[in-house]
C-alpha positions as CSV (number, residue, x, y, z in Angstrom):
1,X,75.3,40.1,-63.4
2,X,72.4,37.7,-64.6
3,X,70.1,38.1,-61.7
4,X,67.7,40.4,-63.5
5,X,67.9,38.1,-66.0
6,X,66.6,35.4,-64.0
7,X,63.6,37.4,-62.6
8,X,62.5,38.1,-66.5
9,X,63.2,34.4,-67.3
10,X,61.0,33.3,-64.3
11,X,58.2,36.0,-65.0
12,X,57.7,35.2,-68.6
13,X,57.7,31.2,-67.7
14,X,55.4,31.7,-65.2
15,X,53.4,34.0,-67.3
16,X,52.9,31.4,-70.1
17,X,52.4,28.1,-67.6
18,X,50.0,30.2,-65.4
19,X,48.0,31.6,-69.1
20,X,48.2,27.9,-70.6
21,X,46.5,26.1,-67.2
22,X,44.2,28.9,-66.9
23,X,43.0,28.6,-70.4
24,X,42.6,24.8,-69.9
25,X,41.2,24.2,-66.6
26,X,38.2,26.9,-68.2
27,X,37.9,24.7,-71.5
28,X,37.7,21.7,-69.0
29,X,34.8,23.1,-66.4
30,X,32.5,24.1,-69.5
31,X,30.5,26.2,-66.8
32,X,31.4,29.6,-65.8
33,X,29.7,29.8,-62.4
34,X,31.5,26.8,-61.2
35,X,35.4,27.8,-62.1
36,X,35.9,30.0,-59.1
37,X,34.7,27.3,-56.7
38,X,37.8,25.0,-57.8
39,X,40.9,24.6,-55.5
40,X,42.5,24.4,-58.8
41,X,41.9,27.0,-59.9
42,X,44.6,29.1,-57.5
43,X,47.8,27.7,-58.6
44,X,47.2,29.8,-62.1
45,X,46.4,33.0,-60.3
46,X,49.4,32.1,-57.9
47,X,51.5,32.0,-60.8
48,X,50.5,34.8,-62.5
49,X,51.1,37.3,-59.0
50,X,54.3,35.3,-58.8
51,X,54.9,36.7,-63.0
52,X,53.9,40.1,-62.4
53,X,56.5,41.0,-59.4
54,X,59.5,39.4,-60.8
55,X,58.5,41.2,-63.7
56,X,58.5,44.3,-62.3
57,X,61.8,43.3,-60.5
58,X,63.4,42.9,-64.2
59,X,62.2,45.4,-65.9
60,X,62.2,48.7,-63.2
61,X,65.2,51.1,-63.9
62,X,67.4,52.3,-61.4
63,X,69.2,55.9,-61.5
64,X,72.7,54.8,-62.7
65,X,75.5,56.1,-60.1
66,X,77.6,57.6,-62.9
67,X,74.6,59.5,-64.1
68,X,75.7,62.7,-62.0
69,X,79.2,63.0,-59.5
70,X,77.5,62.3,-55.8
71,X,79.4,64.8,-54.2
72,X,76.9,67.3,-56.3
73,X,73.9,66.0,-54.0
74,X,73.1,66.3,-50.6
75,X,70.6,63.5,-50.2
76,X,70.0,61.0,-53.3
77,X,73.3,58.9,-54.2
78,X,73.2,58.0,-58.1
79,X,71.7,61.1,-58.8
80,X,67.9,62.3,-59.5
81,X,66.2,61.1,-62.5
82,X,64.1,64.0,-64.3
83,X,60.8,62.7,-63.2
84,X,59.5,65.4,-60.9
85,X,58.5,62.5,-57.2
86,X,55.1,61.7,-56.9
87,X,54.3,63.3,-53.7
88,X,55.9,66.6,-54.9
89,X,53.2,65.9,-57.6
90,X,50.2,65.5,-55.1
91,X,51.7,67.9,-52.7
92,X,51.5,70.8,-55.7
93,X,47.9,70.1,-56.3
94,X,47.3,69.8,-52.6
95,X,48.8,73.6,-52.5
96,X,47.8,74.8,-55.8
97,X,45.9,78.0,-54.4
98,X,49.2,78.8,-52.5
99,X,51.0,79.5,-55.8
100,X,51.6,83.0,-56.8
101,X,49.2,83.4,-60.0
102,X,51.9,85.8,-62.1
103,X,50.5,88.0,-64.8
104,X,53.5,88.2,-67.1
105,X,56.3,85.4,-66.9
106,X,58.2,86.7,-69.3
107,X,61.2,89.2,-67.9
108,X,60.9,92.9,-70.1
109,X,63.9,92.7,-72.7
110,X,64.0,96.6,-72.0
111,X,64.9,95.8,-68.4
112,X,68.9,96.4,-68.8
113,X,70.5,98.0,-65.9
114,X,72.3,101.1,-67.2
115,X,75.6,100.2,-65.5
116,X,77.2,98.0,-63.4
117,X,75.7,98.2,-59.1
118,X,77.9,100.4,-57.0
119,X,78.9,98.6,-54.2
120,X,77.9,99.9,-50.7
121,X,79.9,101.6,-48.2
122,X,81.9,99.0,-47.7
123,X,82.9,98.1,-50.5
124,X,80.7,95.0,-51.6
125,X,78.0,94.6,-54.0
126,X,75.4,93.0,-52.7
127,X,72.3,91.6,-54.7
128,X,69.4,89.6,-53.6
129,X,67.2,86.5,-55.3
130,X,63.9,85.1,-54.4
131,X,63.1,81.5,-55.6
132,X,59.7,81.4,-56.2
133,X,58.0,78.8,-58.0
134,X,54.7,80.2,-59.7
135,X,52.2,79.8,-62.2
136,X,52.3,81.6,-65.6
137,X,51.3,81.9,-69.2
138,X,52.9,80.4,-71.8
139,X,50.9,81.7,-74.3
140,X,46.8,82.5,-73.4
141,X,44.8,80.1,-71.7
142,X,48.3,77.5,-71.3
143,X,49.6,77.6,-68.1
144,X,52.7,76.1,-66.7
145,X,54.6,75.9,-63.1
146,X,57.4,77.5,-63.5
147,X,60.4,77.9,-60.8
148,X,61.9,80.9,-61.3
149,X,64.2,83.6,-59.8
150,X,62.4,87.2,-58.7
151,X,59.4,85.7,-60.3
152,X,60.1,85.8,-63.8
153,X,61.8,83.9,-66.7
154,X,64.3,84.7,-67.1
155,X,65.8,86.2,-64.0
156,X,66.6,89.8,-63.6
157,X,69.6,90.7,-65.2
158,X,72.7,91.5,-63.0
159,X,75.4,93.9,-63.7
160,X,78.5,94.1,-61.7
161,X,82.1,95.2,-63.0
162,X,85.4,93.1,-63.2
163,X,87.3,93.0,-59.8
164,X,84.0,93.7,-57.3
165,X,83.6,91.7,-54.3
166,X,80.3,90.9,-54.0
167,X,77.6,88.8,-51.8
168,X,74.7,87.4,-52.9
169,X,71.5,86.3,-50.7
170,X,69.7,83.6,-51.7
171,X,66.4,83.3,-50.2
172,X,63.7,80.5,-51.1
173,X,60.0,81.4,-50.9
174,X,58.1,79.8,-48.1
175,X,56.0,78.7,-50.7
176,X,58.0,76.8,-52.9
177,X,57.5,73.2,-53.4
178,X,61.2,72.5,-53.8
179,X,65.0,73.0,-52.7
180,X,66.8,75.2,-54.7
181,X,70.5,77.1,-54.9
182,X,72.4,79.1,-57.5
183,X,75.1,78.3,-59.9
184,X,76.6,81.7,-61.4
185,X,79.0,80.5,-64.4
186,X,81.1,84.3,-63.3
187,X,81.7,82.7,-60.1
188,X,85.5,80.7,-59.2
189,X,84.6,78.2,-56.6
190,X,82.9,75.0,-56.4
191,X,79.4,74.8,-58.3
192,X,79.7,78.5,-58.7
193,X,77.9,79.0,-55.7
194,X,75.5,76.1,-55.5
195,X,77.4,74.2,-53.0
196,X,76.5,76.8,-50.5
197,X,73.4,78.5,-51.6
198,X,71.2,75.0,-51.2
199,X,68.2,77.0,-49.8
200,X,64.9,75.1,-48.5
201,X,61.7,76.5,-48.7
202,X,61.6,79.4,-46.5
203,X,65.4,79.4,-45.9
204,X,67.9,82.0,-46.7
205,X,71.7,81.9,-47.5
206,X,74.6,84.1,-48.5
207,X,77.6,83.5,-50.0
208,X,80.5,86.2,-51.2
209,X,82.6,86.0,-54.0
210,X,85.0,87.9,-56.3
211,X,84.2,88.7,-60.5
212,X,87.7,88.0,-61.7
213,X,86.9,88.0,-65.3
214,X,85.0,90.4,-67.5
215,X,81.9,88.3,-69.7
216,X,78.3,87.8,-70.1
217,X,77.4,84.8,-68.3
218,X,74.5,82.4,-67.1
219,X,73.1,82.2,-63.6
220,X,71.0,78.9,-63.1
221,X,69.9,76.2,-60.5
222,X,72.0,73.9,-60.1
223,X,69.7,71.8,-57.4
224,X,69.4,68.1,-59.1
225,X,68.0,66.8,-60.9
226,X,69.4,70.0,-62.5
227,X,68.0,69.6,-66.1
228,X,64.6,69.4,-64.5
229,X,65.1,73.2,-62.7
230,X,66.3,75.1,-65.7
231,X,63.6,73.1,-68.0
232,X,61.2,74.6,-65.6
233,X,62.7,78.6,-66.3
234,X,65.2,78.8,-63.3
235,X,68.0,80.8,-65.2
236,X,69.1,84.7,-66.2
237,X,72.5,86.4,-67.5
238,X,75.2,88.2,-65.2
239,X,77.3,91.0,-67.1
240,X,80.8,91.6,-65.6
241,X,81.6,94.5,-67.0
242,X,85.4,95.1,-68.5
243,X,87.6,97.9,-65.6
244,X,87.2,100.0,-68.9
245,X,83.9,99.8,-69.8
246,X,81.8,99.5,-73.0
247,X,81.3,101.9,-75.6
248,X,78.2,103.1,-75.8
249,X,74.4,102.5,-77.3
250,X,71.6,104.0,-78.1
251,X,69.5,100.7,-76.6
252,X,70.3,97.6,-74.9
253,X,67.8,94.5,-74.9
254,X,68.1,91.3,-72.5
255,X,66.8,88.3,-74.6
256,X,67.4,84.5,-73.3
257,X,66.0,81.6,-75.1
258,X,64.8,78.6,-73.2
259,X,62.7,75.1,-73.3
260,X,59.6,74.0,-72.3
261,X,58.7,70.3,-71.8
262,X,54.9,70.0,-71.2
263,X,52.7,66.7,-71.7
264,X,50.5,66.7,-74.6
265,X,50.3,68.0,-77.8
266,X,51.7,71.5,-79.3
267,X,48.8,74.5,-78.0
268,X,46.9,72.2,-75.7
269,X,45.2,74.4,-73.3
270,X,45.3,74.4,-69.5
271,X,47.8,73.6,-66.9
272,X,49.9,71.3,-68.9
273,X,52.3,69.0,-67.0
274,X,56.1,69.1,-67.5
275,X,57.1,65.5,-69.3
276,X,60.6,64.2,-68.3
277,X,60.7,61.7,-71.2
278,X,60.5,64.6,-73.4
279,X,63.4,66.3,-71.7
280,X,65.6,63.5,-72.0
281,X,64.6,62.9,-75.7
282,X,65.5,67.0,-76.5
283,X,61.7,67.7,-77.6
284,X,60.5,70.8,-75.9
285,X,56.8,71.7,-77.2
286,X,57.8,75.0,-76.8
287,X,61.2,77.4,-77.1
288,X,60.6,80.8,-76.2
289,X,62.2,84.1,-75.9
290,X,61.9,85.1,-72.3
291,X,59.8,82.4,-71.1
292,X,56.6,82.8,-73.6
293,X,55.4,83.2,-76.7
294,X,55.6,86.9,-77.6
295,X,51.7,88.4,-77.7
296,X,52.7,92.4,-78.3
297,X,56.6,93.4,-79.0
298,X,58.4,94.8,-76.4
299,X,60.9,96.1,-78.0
300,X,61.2,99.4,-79.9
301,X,64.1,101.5,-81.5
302,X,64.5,103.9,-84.2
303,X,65.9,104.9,-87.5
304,X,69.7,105.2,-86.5
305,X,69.8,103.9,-83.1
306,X,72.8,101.9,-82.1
307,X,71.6,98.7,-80.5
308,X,73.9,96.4,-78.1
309,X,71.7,92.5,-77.4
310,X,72.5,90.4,-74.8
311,X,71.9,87.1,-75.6
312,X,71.6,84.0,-73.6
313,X,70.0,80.5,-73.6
314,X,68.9,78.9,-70.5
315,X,68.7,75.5,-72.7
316,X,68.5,72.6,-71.6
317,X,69.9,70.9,-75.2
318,X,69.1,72.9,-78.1
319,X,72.0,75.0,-79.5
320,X,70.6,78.6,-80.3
321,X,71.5,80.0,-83.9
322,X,70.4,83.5,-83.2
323,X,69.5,86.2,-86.3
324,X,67.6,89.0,-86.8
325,X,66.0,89.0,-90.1
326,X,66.8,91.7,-92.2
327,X,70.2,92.8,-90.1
328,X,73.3,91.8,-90.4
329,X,75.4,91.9,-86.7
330,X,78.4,95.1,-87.0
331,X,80.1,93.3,-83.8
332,X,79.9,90.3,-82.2
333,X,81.2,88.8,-79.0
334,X,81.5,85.2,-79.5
335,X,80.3,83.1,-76.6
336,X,79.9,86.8,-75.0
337,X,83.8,87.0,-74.2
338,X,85.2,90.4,-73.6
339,X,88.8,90.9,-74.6
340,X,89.0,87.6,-77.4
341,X,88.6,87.7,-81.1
342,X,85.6,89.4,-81.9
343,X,83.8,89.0,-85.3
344,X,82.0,91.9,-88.1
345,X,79.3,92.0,-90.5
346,X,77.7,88.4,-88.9
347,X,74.7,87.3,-90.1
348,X,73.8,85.0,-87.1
349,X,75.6,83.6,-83.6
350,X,75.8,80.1,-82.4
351,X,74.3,80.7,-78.4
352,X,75.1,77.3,-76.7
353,X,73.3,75.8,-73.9
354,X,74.4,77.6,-70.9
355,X,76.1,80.0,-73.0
356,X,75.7,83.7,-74.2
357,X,76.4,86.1,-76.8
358,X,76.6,89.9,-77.0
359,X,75.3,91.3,-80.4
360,X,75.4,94.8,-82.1
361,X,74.2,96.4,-85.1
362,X,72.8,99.9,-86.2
363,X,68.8,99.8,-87.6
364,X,69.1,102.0,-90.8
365,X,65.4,101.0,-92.1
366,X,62.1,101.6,-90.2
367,X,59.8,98.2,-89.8
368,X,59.3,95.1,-87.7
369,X,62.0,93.1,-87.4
370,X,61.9,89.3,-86.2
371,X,64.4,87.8,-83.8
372,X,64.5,84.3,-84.4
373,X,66.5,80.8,-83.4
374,X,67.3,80.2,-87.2
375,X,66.6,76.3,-87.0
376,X,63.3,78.6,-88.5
377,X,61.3,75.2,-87.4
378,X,61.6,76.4,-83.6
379,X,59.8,79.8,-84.3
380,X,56.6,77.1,-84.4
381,X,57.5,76.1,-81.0
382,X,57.2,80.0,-80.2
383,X,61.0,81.0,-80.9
384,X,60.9,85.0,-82.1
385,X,60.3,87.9,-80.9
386,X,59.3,91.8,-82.6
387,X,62.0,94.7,-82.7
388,X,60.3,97.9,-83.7
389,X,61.3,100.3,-85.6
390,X,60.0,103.8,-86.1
391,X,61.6,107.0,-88.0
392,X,62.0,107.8,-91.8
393,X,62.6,105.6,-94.8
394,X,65.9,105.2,-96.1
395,X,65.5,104.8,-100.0
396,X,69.1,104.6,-100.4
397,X,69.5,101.3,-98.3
398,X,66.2,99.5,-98.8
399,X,63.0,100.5,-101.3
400,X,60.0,99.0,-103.1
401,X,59.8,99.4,-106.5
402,X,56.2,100.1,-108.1
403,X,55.0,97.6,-110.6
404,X,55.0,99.9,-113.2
405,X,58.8,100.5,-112.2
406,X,59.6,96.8,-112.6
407,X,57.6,96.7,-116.3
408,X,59.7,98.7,-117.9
């Protein structure tokens, strides 16, 4: 229990006697030139090596064994801390050119699949995912290496209905830096899938499974250090749809929110570094909307249109309070379950970490309207995104008065 202890007790004794006869054998001598020919002169220096490894001895942290259950890892007992290792480190600038250089990280809102996949002849569903880790845009000129799924942040979305059978193929990229697997929250079984989708670079896997229960639900890495993986964009949504269906829309958009953790300050430009100590602190530099700051909007309705959302947040620890200023929500699903209590005439929805929502509302008004994380200090960070409307003004519901009007 006190053996650290000890080591700091010795370093800092040693560290004083060693900086005490240092300091007097050089007041002593007088001349400079002559100190280092003194025999004396070692036991000092001897003393102060002897201070700086039992030093290090105290003061170096070890990954604490309850920090993650060991029978989640294949090959680090106590669990990976955040830090990304050192060689992985070299080894990525080693290989930088081998990185796929992608245009547009950020996954199309508009990309909904109309309904859920048929199943082939068969019977099963099967879909397919590519681990790729790439380098993107956060915003122009910063760049970050994200690991992602199908090369984009977040992954594509995937639709299947309630009581399908379905196999999914995991394949890693050959050139991926990194082991990674899947954790689908739809999935009954141990680590939804992780435990048997552990993929290394160039490998492929398959696993089958069966979507018991209707819901809007997170897909992630679940490779440890997890945290690390999703902080670095590996996550999307799976819809399950209900036997009976939803009613339908006149659009549906596919909007996750996520954290960055990058080294230096806010807009620095270049490659900036991910930072573990701001992971475990909760201080991402940025939180996006589908993986980057928002340069044009993407999405577009109009006047009338019946929109569903589908709302997720990859995390890693901020809680989402999504609103869309100047709409109020008609339905929502909280935490995105289908057949609970849902709620009317919302004005925002708490999206946890690793958690959904589903979202619906009619636009009435043409305009531009802002989708934000209403802790409104996060849209600095890069949390919002455009919905735009077109069509004809509605006086009834919304109008600008003249200042002459408001005069009189």
């Amino acid at each position: 229990m006190f053996k650290y202890l000890i080591f700091e007790i010795i370093s800092a004794v040693f560290g004083f006697v060693s900086f005490v006869l240092l300091v007097r054998y050089i007041w002593k001598q007088g001349h400079f030139h002559t100190i280092f020919k003194q025999k004396l002169l070692y036991v000092p220096i001897a003393l102060i090596v002897i201070a700086f490894f039992t030093g290090l001895v105290a003061n170096k942290t070890y990954p604490p064994d309850f920090a993650m259950p060991a029978f989640t890892h294949s090959h680090a007992p106590g669990g990976l801390p955040p830090s990304i290792p050192f060689a992985k480190i070299i080894d990525f600038f080693r290989y930088k050119n081998r990185f796929e250089k992608v245009a547009d990280i950020g996954a199309n809102p508009t990309t909904v699949p109309e309904k859920s996949q048929a199943p082939d002849a068969d019977g099963i569903v099967r879909i397919s995912l590519t681990a790729q880790e790439v380098i993107g845009e956060v915003s122009p000129g910063i760049y970050f290496n994200y690991w992602t799924y199908n090369k984009q942040v977040p992954g594509p979305m995937l639709r299947v209905r309630e009581g399908d059978t379905v196999e999914l193929t995991l394949t890693n990229d050959p050139s991926s830096l990194h082991d990674h697997n899947i954790d689908l929250h739809a999935v009954t079984g141990p680590g939804g899938g992780a435990s048997v989708t552990h993929v290394a670079p160039g490998e492929t896997k398959t696993f089958r499974w069966k979507a018991l229960a209707p819901g809007l639900y997170i897909y992630h890495c679940a490779m440890p250090n997890v945290s690390t993986h999703n902080s670095h964009g590996q996550y999307g949504l799976i819809l399950v749809d209900p036997k009976e269906g939803f009613t339908e829309v006149d659009k549906e958009f596919y909007v996750m929110q996520g954290e960055l953790y990058t080294m230096g300050q806010l807009g620095k430009k270049g490659l900036v570094p991910f930072d573990p100590d701001a992971l475990l602190d909760g201080q991402p530099n940025y939180v996006t909307f589908n993986g980057r700051i928002e340069t044009t909007p993407r999405m577009q309705a109009k006047v009338g249109d019946k929109i569903r959302m589908y709302v997720g947040n990859g995390g890693v620890n901020l809680i989402s309070s999504f609103h869309v200023i100047g709409e109020i929500f008609d339905t929502v699903y909280p935490n995105a379950s289908i057949g609970g209590a849902m709620e009317h005439n919302t004005q925002a929805t708490a999206v946890l970490p690793g958690g959904a929502s589903i979202v619906e509302f009619t636009v009435d008004v043409p305009g531009k309207y802002l989708l934000v994380d209403h802790a409104l200090a996060r849209m600095n960070k890069g949390a919002w995104a455009v919905l735009e409307v077109t069509g004809d003004e509605n006086p009834e519901i919304f109008k600008k008065m003249s200042e002459d009007m408001k005069m009189h």
